[in-house]
N, CA, C and O of each residue as an XYZ file, in Angstrom:
480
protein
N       0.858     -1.182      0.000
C       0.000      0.000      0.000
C       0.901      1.240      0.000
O       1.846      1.407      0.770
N       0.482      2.127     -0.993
C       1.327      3.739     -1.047
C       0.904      4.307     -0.179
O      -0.192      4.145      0.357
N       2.044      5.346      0.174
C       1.519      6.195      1.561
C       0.391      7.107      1.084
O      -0.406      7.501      1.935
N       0.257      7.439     -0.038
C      -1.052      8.145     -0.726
C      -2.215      7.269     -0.525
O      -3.272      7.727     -0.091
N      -2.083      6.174     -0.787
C      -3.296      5.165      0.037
C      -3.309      5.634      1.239
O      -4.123      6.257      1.921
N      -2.848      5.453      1.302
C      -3.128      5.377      3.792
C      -3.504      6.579      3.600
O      -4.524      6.689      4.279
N      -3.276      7.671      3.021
C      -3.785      8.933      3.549
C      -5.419      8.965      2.829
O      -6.385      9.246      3.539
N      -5.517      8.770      1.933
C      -7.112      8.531      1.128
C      -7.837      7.753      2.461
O      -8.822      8.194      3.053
N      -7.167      6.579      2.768
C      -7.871      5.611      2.959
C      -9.017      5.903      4.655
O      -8.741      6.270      5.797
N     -10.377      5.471      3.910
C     -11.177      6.000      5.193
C     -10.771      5.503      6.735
O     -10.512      4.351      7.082
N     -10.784      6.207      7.216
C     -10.978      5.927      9.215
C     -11.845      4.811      9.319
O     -12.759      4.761      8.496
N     -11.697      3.417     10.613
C     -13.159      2.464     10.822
C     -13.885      3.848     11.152
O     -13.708      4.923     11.726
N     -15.164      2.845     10.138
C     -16.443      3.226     10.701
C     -16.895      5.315     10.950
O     -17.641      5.969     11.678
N     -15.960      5.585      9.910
C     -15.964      7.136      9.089
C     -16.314      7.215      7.785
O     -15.591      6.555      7.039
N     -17.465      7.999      7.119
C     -17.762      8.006      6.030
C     -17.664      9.310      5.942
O     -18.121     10.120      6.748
N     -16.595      9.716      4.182
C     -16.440     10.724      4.040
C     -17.970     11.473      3.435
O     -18.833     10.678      3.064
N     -18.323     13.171      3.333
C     -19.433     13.360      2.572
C     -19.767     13.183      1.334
O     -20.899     13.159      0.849
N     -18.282     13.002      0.596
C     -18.520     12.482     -0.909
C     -18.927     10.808     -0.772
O     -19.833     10.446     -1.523
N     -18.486     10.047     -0.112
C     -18.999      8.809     -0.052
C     -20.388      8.563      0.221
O     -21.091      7.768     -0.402
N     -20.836      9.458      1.413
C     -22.465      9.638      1.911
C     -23.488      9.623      0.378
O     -24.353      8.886     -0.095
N     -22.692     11.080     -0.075
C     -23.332     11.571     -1.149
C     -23.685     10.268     -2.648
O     -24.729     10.083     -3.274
N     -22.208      9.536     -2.791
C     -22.075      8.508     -3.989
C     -23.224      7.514     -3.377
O     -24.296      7.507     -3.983
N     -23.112      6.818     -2.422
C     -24.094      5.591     -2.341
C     -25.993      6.510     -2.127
O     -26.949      5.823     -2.487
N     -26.269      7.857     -1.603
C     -27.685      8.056     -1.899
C     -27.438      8.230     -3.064
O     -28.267      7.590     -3.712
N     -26.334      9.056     -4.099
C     -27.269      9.123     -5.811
C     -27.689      7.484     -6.514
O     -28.414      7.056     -7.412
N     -26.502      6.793     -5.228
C     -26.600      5.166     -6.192
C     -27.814      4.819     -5.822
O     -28.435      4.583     -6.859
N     -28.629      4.626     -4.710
C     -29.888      4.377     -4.074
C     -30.463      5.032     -4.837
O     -30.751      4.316     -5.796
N     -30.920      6.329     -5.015
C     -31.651      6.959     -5.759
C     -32.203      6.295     -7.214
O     -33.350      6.009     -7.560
N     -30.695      6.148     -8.039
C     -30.921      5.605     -9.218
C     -31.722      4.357     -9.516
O     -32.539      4.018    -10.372
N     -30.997      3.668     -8.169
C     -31.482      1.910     -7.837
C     -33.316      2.114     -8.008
O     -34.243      1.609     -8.642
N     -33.092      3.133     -7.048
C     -35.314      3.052     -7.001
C     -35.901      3.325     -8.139
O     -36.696      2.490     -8.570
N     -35.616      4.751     -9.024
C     -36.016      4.645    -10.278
C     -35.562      3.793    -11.162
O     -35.885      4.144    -12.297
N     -34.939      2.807    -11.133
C     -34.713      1.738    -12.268
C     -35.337      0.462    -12.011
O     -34.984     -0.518    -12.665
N     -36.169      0.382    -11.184
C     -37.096     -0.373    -10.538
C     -37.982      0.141    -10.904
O     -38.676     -0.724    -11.439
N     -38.850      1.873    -11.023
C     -39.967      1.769    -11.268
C     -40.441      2.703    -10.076
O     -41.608      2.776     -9.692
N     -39.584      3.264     -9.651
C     -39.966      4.203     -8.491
C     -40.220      5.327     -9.074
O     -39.738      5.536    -10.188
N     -41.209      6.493     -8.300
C     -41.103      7.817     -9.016
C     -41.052      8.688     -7.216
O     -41.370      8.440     -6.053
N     -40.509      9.642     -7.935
C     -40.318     11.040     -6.933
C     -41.535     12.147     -7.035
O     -41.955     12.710     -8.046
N     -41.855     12.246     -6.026
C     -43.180     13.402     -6.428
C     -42.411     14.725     -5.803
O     -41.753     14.780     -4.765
N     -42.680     15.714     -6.700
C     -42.334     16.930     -6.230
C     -43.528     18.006     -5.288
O     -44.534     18.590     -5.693
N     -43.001     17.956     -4.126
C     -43.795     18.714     -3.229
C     -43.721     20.105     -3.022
O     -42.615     20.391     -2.563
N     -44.525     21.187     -3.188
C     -44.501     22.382     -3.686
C     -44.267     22.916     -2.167
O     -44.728     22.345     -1.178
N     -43.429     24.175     -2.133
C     -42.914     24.558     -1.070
C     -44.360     25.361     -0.350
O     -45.308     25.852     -0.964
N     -44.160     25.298      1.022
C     -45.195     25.163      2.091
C     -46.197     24.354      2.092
O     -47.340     24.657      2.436
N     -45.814     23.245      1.694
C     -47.112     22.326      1.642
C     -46.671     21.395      3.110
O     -45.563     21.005      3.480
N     -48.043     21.236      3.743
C     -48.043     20.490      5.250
C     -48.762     19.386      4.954
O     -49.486     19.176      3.981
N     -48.390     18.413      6.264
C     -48.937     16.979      5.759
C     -50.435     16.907      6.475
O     -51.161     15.919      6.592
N     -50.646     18.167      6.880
C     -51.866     18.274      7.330
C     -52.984     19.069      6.126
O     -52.804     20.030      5.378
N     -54.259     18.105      6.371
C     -55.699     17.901      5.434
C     -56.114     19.335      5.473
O     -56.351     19.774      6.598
N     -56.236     20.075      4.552
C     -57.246     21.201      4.884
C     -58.100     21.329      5.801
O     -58.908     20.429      6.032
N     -58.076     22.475      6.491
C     -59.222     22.474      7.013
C     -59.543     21.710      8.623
O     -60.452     21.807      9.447
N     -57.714     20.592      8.490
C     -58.099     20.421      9.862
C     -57.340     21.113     10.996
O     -56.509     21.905     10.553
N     -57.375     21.057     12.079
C     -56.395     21.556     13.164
C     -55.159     20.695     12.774
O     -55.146     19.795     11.934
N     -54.330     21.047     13.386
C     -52.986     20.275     13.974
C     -53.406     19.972     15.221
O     -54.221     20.411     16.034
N     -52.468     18.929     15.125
C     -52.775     18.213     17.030
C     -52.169     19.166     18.187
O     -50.939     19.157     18.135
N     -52.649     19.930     19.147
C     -52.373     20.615     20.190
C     -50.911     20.392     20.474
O     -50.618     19.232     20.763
N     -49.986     21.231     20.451
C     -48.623     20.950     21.543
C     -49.033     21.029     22.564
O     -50.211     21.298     22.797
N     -48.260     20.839     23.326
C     -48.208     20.720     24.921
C     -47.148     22.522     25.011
O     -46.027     22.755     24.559
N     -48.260     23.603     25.887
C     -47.446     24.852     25.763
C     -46.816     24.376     27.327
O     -47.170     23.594     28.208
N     -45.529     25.455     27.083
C     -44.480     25.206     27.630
C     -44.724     26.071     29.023
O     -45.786     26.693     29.004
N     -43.865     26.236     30.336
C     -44.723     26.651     31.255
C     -45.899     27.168     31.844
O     -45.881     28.144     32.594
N     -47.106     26.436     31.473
C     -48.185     26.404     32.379
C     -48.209     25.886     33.783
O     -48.909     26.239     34.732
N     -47.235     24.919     33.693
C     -47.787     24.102     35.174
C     -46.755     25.850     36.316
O     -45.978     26.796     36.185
N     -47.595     25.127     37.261
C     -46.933     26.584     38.552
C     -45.799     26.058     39.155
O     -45.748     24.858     39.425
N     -44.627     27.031     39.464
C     -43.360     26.299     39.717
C     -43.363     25.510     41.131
O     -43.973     25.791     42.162
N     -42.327     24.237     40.801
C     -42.454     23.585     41.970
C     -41.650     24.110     43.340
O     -40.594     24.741     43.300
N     -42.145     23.841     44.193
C     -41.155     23.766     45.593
C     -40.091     23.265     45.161
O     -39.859     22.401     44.315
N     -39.360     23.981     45.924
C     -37.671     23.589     46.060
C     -37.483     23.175     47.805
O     -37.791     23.765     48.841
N     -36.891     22.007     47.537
C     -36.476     21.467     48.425
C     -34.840     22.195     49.404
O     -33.673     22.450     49.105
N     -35.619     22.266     50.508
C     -34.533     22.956     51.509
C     -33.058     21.946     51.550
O     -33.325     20.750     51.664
N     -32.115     22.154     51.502
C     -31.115     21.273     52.157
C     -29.799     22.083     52.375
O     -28.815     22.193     51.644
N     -30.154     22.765     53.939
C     -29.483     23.540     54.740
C     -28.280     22.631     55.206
O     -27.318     23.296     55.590
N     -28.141     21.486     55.252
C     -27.027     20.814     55.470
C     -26.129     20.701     54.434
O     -24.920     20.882     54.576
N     -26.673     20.406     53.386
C     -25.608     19.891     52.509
C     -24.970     21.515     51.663
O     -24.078     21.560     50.816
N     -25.595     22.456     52.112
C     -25.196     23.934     51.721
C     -24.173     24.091     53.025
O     -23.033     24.418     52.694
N     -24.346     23.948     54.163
C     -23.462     24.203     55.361
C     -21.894     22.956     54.946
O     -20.694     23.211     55.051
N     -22.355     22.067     54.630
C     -20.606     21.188     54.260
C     -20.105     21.954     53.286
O     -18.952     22.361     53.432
N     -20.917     22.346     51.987
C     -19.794     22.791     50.888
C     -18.947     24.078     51.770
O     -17.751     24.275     51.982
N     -19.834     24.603     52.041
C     -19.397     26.296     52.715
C     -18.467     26.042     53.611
O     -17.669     26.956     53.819
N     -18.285     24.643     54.455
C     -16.642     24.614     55.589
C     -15.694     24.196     54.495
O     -14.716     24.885     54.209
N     -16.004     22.985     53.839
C     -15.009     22.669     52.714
C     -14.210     23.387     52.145
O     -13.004     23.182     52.004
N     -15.412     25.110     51.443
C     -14.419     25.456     50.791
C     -13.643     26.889     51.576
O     -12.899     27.657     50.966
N     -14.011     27.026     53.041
C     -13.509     27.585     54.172
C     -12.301     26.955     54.276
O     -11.398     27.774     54.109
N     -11.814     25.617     54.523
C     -10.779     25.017     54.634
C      -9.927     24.785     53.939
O      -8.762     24.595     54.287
N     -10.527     24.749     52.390
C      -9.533     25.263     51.587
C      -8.909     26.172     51.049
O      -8.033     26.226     50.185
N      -9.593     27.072     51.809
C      -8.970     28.820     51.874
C      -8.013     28.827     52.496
O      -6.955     29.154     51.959
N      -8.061     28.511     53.678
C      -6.957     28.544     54.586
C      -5.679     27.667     54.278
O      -4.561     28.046     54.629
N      -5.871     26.588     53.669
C      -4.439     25.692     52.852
C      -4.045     26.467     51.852
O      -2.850     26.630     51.606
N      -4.721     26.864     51.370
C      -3.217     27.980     50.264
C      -2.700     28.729     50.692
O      -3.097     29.370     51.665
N      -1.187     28.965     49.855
C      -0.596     29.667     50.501
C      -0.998     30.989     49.673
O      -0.890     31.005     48.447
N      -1.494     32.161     50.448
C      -1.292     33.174     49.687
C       0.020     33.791     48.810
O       1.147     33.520     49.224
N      -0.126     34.570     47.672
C       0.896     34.950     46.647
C       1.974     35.594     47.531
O       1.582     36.607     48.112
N       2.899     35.331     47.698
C       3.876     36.436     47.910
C       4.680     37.070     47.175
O       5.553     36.613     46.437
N       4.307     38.448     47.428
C       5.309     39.102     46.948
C       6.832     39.624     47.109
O       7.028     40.349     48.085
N       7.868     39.359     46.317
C       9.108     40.073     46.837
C       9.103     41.169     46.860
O       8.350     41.667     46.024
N       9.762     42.010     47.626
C      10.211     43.219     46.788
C      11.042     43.387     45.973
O      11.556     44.503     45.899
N      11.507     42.201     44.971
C      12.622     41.976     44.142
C      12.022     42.011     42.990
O      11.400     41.047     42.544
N      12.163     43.264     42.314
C      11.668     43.287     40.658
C      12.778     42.092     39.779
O      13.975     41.832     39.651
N      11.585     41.689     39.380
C      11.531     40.888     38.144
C      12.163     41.765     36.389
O      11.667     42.815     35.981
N      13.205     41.061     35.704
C      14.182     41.652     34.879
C      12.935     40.998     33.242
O      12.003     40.254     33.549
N      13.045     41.235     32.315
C      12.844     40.245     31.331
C      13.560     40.697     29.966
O      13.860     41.840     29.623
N      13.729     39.623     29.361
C      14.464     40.077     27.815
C      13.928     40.526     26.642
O      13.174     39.678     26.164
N      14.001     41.356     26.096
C      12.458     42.219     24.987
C      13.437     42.109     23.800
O      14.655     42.261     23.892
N      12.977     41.920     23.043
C      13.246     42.196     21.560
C      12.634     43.794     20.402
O      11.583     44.024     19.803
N      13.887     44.529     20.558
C      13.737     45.862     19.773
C      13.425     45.365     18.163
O      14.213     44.556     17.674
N      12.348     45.822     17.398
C      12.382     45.838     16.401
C      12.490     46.574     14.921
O      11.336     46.668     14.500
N      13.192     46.995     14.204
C      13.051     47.810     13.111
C      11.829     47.753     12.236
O      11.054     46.797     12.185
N      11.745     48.745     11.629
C      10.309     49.163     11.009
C       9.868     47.622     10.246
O       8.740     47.137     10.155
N      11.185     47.061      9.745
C      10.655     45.898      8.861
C      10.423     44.707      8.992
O      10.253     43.841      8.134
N      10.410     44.631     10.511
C      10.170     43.490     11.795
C      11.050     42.645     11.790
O      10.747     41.468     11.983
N      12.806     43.155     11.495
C      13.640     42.741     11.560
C      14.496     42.708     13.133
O      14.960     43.765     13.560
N      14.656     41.372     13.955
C      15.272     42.225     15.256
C      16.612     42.646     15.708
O      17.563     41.888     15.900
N      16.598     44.002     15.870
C      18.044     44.617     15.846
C      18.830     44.832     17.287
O      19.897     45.437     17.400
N      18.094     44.217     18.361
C      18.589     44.165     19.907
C      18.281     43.912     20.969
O      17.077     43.789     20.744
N      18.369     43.737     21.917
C      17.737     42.620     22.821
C      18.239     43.892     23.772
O      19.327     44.465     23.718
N      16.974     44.191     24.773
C      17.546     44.859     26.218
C      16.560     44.386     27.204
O      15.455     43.925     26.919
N      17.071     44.545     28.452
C      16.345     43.929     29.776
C      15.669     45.295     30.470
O      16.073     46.408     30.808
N      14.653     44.705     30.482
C      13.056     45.629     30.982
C      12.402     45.173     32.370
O      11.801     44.100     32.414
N      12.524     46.043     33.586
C      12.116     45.385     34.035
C      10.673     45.436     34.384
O      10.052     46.244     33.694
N       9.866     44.698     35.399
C       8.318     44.749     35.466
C       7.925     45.142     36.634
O       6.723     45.244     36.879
């Protein structure tokens, strides 16, 4: 196998969209050469009968909101938990020792022409 194979070659169980696409035109063809026909359905047409309703949705908040359940305990553990893990870090310290860093000067043509230390 050429390495141009392996790279074509599909992933398991990955179908590319040109492949998707080749086997429905092949299906397609398969049904009309059997004797199938396609009916063309004119745009906004519903599969609903003149004249009748559609079946009711179900509208979306009517019912009245439920109770919420209290659970003053399990709100009191998170709240020491994350009390206790306040207190295990160590807060940031700061030195009073500025920090140096190395910058790169550049010429108009984003060529770099020197390096100097900046500090923060």
């Amino acid at each position: 196998m050429t390495k141009k194979d392996e790279h074509n070659k599909p992933k398991l169980g990955v179908k590319s969209k040109a492949a998707i696409r080749r086997e429905l035109e092949q299906a397609t063809a398969k049904f009309l050469k059997v004797g199938g026909q396609v009916d063309n359905v004119p745009r906004g047409a519903s599969a609903w009968e003149p004249g009748t309703q559609p079946a009711p949705s179900r509208p979306l908040f009517t019912e009245p909101p439920s109770e919420r359940t209290p659970v003053p305990e399990v709100v009191a553990t998170i709240e020491a938990r994350r009390e206790s893990l306040k207190g295990a870090r160590k807060p940031a310290t700061k030195s009073g020792r500025r920090r140096s860093r190395k910058q790169v000067i550049y010429d108009d043509f984003g060529e770099p022409l020197r390096h100097v230390w900046v500090e923060d």
